[in-house]
N, C-alpha and C positions, 0 to 999 in steps of 0.2 A: 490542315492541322486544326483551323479554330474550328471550320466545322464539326469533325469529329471529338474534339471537347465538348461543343455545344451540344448534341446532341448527345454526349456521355452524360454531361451536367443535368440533361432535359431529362434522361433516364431516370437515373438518381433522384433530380426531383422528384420526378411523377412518383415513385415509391414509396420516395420519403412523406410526398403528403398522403397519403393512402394509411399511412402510418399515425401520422401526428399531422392535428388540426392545424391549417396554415393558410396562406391567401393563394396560395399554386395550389387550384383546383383544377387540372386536368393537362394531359400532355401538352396542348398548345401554350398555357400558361407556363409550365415549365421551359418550355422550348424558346418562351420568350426570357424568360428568368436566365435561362443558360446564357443569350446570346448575350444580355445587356452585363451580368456579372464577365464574361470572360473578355468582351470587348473595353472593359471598366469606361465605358459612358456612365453609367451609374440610374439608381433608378428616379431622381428627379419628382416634383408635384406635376406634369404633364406628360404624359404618354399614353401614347394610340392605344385604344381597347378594343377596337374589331380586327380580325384578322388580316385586311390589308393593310391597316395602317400599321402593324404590326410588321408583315412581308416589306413593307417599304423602309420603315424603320430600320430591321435587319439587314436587310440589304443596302442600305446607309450607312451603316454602323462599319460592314465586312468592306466596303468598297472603300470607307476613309481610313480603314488599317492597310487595304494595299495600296492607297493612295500615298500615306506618311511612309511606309514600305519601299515604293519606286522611289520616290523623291531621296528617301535616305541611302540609296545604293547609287541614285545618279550622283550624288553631292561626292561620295566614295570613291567611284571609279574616274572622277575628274580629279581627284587627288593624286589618288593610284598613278595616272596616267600622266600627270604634272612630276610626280616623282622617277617614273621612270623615265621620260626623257630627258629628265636631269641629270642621273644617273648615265645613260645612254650620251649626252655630251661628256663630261664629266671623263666615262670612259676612251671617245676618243680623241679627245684633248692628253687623254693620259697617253692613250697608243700613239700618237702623233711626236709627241715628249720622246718616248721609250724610242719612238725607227729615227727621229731627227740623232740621238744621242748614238747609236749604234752608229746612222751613215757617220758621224766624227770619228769614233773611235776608230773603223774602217778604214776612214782616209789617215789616221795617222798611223793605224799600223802598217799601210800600201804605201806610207812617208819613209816611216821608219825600214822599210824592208826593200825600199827603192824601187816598187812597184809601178809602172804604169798607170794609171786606172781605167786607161782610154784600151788597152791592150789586156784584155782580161789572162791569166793563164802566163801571160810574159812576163819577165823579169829586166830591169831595165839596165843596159848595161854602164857596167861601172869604169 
């Protein structure tokens, strides 16, 4: 995705100075104009002017966007994963709740009806 901005942006430069006098004289200048405005490092009183230190820069620049990228999905998914097993107790502490309350009601309607409970199906005589 940033690449292909980049190199959109690099387009549009390179025309736009063809157009009107500007300091982006030629597609590698643009290409670097592109990379540093959409990664907004900004353009600073120091930066590489030959084209490695250019290539290094850029590839600096894209690696510490997917670098704050990872780190911001890992911080995420430990949350994610702290809430759903919270949820995940939560639930069965609730189902635990729900079959304890039923086995009651069970024995006191197998109370109430003179049930066995040892003898499933029998009825206890009276």
């Amino acid at each position: 995705m940033v690449a292909t901005v980049a190199l959109s942006l690099a387009f549009v430069a390179a025309i736009l100075e063809l157009l009107v006098d500007s300091g982006i004289n030629g597609f590698d200048n643009a290409l670097w104009w592109a990379i540093v405005t959409v990664t907004t490092v900004g353009y600073g009183d120091v930066v590489p002017v030959n084209g490695v230190g250019r290539v290094v820069g850029a590839v600096f620049m894209l690696e510490a966007i997917a670098f704050v990228a990872i780190v911001t999905a890992a911080i995420t998914s430990s949350f994610v994963e702290r809430a759903r097993q919270e949820r995940a107790e939560k639930s069965a502490t609730s189902l635990d709740a729900q079959l304890a309350d039923i086995t009651d009601r069970l024995e006191q309607i197998q109370r109430a009806l003179g049930v066995d409970g040892a003898s499933p199906g029998r009825h206890a005589e009276r």
